[in-house]
Structure formats: C-alpha cells, structure tokens
N, C-alpha and C positions, 0 to 999 in steps of 0.2 A: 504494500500500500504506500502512496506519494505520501512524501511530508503534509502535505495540505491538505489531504486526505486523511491522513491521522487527527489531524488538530482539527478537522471540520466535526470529524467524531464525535473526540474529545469533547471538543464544547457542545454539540448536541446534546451529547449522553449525559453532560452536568446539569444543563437546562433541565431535561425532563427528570434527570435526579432532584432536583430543586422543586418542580414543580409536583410530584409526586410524593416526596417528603413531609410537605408541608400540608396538601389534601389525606393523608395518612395520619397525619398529628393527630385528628378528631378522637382515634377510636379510646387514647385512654383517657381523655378527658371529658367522654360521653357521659357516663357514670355522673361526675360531678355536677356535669349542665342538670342534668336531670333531676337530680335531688337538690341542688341552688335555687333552677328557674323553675322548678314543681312539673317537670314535662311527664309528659304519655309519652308511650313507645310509639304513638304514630306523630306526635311534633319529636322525637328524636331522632326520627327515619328523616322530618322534612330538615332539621341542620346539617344529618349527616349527607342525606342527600343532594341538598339545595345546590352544591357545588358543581354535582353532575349536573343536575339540572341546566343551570346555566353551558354545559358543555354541549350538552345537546342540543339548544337552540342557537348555539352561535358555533357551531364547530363546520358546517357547510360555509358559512360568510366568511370564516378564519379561511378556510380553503382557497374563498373566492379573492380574499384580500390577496394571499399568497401569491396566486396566477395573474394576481395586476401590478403589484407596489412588490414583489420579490420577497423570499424567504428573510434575508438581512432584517428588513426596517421591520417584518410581522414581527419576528421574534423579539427586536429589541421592546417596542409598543408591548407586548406581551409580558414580558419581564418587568417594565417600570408597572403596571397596572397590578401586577404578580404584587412587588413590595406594598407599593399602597395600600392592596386590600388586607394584607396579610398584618401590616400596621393596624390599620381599622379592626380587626378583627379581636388584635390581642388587646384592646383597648377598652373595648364596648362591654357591655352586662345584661342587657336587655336582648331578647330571643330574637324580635324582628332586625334588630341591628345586626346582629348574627347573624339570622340567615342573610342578611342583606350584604352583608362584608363577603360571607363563603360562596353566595353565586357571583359579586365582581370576581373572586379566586378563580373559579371557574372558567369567566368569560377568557379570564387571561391566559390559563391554561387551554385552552383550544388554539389561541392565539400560538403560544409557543409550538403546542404540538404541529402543527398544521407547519409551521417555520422552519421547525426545527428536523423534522423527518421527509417534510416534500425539499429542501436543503438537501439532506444526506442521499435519498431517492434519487436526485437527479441526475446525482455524480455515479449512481451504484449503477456495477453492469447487470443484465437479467441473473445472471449464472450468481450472483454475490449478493442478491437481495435479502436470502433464508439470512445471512451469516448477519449482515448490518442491520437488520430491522431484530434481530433475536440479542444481538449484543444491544443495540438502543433498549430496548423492552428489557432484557436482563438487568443494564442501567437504569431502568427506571422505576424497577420489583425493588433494586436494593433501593431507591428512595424509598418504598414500602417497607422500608426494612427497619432501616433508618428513621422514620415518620413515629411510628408508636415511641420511640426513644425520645424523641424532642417532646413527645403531647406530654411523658410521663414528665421529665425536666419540665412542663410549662408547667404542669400541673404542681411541682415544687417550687419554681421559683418564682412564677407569675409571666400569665401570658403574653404580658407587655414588652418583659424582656425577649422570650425567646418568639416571640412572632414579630417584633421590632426588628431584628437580626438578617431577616429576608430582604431588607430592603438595602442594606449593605453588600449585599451576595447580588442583590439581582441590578444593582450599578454595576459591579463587576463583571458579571457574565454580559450582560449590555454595551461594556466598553469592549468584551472582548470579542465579539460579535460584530460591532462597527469593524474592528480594524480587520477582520475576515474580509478577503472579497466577495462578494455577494455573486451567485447562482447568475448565469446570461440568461435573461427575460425569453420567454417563448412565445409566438407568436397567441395574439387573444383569441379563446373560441367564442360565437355565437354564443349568447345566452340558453337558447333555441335547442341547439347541441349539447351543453352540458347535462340540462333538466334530462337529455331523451337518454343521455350517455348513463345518468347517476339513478337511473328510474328503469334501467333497465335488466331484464332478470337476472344474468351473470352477474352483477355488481350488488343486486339485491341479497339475492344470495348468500355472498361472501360476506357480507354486513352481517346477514342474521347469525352465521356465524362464532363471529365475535362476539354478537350480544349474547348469546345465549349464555356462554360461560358465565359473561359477565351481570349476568340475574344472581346468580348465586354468590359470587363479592359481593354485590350490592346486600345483601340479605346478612351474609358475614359480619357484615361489618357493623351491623347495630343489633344482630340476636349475640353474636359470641360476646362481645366486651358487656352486655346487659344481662347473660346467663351466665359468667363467670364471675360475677358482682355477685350474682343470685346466689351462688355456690360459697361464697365467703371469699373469693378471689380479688384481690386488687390490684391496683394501677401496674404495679411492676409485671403483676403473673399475666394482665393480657399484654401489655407492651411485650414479655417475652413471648408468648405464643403468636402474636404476628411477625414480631422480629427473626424467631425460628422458620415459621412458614412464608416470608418473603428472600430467608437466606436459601430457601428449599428451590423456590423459583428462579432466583439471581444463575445459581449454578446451570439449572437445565434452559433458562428460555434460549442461549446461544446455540447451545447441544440440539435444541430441536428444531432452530431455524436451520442450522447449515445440515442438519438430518433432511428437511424439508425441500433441500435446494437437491438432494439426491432422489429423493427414495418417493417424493410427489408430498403436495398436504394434506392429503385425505387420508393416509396413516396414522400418523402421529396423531393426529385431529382426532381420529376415532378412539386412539389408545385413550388421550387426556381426557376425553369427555364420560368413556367409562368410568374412568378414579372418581372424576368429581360426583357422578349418581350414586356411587358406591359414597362416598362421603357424607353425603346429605342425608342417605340414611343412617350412618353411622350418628351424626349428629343427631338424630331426631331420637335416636338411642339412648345418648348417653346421659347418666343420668349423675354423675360427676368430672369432676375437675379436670381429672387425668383423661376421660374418654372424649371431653368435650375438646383439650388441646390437640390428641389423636387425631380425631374429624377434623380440624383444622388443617392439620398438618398436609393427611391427606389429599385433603380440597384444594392445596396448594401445589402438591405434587402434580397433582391433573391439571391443573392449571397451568403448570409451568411445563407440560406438555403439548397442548394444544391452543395455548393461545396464540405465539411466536406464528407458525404455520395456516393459522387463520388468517392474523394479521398480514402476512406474505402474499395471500393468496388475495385480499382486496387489493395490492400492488399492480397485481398479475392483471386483474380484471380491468382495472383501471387504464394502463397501460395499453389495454387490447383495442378499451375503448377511447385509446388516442386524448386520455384526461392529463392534465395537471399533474404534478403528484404530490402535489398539496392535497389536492382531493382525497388522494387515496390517504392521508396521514388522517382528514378531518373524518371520512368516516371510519375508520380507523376507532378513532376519539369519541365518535359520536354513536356508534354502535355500540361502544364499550359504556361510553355514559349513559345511555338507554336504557341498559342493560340494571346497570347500577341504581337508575333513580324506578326503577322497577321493582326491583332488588330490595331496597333498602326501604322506601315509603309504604310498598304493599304488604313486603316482610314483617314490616312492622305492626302496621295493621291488623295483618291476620293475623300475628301472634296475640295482640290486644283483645282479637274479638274469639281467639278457638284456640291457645295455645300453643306453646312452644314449637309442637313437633309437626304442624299444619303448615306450615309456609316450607319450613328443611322438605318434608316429604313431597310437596308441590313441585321445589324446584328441581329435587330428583326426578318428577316424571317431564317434567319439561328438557330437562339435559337427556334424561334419556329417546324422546321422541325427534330432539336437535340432532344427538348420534345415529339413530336409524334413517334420519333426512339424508346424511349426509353419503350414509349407504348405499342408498336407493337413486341418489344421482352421481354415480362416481366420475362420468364424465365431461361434469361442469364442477365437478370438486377439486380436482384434480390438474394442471396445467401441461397440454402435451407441448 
C-alpha cells in the first residue's frame, strides 16, 4: 500500500474510531439517566437510540453532500458538528436536551461516515474492498470497544469533562484531514438516476442486509446494560462485557472482509447471522450474570462475522450501479442505523409491555428469516 494510502486509512479509521466511541459511551451511563431523569425503558430506547435516528435520516444527504463538495470538506463539517454536540451533551441534564444533543451526534456521524469511507472506497481496487472496509469497520468495533470505557470514566468523573474532550480530538483529526489531498471530484449524476440507482433491488437488498444484524445491536444495547443492573451488575461489569464483545469483533471484522474478497459474501454472511439467532436465544435464556455476558459475547462473535461482508457487498452493488461511493458508505450507515433505532426503541418497548425475553426471541426469528433470505437468493448475494 502507497504512503498516502496508508495515512488516508489511518485517518479514516481514527475518525470512525472517534465517532463510534463516543455513540458507544451511552451504554454505561444508561443505568444512571434512568434512575436521575425517572425514565421507562421505552424513553431509554429513545436516548439510546435518538442518535441513530438522526443517522438514518441524514445519512443518504451525507452521501449526496459527498458526491458534490468531496469526501475532504464532509468529513471535516462532520467532525467540528461531532465536538459540539458531544460538548452539549456532557453539559445538559434535562432528557429533551439529550436527546437533542445525541441526534446532532448522529447527524454528524453520517457526515463522517459517508467522508470518511466513500474517501477510502474510491482509492480501493475491487479485488481490496473485503480487506479496507473490514479493517475500517474493525476500526470502528474497537471505538465500540473503547466507548463503554469512557461512558464508565464519565460516569466517574463527570460528563462534562470527558465529553468536553471530543472537541479537542475532533480539531485535530479536522486539521489532519485539510492537509490530506482531497479524493478528484467525479462527474454529477442526475438526481433522476440516483433515486432509480438507490431504489433499486440489488442495492435494496444489500441494505437489508446490514440492517438486519443491526436490529439486534440496537436491542443490545438498552436490554443488556438494563438487565445487568437488574442482576446487581454495575457500570464496570457492562462497560466490560461490551468492551470484551467489541474486542471479539475488532479481531474478526478484517479476517472476514478479506475472507469475503475470496471465498464471495454470502458465506460468511450466513455463518454470522446463524451465531447471532443462536445468541438471542441464548439471551432470552439467561437468567444471570454470567449467561447474560455469554449471549453477548456470542452476538458479537456473529456479528463480527457477517457484518464486514455485508457491508462489502452494498460496495459491490453500488458500484455496479455506477453510484458514488459515498452512497455506498451512507447506506452502509443508514441500514445499520435502521436497524438500531429498530433495535433499541421497539426492544424497549416490548420489553416494557411483555418482558424481557419477547423482543431477544423476536429478533432471533427475524435474523433467522434474514439468513434463509439470503439462501434463497445466492445469486444477487453473492458478487460474480
């Protein structure tokens, strides 16, 4: 790989470290919103969620911004809007101010992703897509890694400081960005053509996807930190249980992208998507500590097999259909936040209205009906 090629990485893969880190803060400091601001488990699904939210309705425009004004100037936009909110956030006390701070998080994270990977996308050859989107993504699990570690510190020293912090980091990555030369602009499509390009079944598809896995994150992430409380578990034991289960992904998402770039994505896609149904029952199972970080673990393991190959394969699609490849980052982004504000608000929900084990056992038959989809079309799964 060129010098510029490395350091184009390099800074990607810090960005979406940064901006996953910090959407990952929430899960040990849910617990406390909840018993401070007196929340339900369906307004703790909308904080945890709110963030996706915003990703999903701005993560097409991040695209489109991409493919007009270049990868460069979205990312930087994206990073100053990144600190700010993330200032606001560890500032405020009030729940609406919250969610209102973690959907600008949001908007800003589409912004990077969309920058930051149709950036890396453009420079990658077909043959090296699996290897750079699965090291990005591996990059961006350990921000998941790393994320519960900072919520559990805010949680000790005050969210002011360590969410104040982002805004120093994300000057930094921002200057180092400018002095990057920026991606050579590609000629504009049609409005016309994009809609027929992004609306179309091979890319639809691929989108679903991604989403699917990412119903069951969404759902993770406001039952496990709220049934590990339930269990006498606190801040440190979930911050380790996701910190264990994002270092479980860090390692495999590279292994399965460049697995993907050989062997097709409809493999590994089916292997990860089995772990994770198997997981969710495991979770609706467990009826302590140790079984509930198990199911975690699990869920992560599947996960960090078939997400990379998912993700690859909306490249592929995109590609075919002569897109951007901003696009292919933004639904990338946006299928995954879908997925999540799915996940996490419904999750919540039904666990409020029918218990615990009612939304885990749902999204098992949901992952499982996504794996047999994916069976049943191998030859739009799969890239000849």
């Amino acid at each position: 790989m060129e010098v510029g090629a490395r350091r184009l990485l390099t800074l990607a893969s810090a960005m979406v470290f940064l901006e996953v880190a910090f959407y990952a803060a929430i899960a040990p400091l849910l617990p406390d919103y909840v018993d401070e601001l007196h929340l339900g488990k369906a307004a703790a699904g909308i904080l945890s969620g709110s963030y996706a939210a915003a990703t999903v309705i701005f993560a097409l425009p991040a695209g489109y911004v991409t493919s007009r004004v270049g990868a460069r100037l979205t990312v930087i936009v994206g990073l100053l809007l990144l600190g700010c909110s993330s200032v606001a956030f560890g500032l405020v006390d009030q729940i609406l101010l919250l969610d209102g701070a973690r959907f600008l998080q949001g908007c800003a994270g589409a912004l990077i992703w969309a920058g930051a990977l149709g950036w890396l996308l453009s420079t990658a050859s077909e043959e090296s897509r699996g290897s750079v989107v699965g090291t990005a993504l591996g990059t961006s699990v350990a921000g998941a890694l790393v994320g519960p570690a900072l919520g559990a510190l805010a949680a000790t020293l005050g969210t002011e400081v360590v969410f104040g912090a982002v805004m120093v980091v994300s000057l930094a990555l921002a200057y180092a960005a400018w002095r990057l030369p920026g991606a050579a602009p590609q000629a504009p499509q049609a409005r016309r053509e994009i809609v027929e390009a992004l609306t179309s079944r091979p890319v639809l598809e691929a989108s679903l996807f991604v989403g699917v896995p990412s119903v069951m994150f969404g759902a993770i992430e406001v039952l496990v930190p709220l049934r590990i409380d339930s269990l006498g578990g606190g801040h440190a034991l979930i911050a380790a249980g996701f910190i264990a289960g994002a270092a479980v992904q860090t390692v495999l998402s590279p292994l399965a992208g460049r697995a993907s770039d050989r062997v097709g994505r409809r493999l590994p896609y089916r292997i990860g998507i089995g772990i994770c149904a198997i997981s969710m029952v495991a979770l609706a199972l467990a009826g302590s500590l140790g079984a509930t970080l198990g199911a975690l673990l699990i869920a992560c393991l599947g996960a960090g097999i078939c997400l990379a190959p998912a993700m690859v394969l909306i490249t592929d699609v995109t590609d075919a259909a002569n897109l951007h490849q901003g696009f292919a980052a933004s639904l990338s982004n946006m299928s995954w936040a879908t997925g999540q504000v799915i996940g996490g608000i419904g999750g919540g929900a039904i666990a409020a209205a029918a218990g615990f084990a009612a939304p885990t056992l749902a999204i098992s038959a949901i992952l499982v009906l996504g794996g047999f989809y994916a069976v049943r079309i191998p030859g739009r799964v799969t890239v000849s």
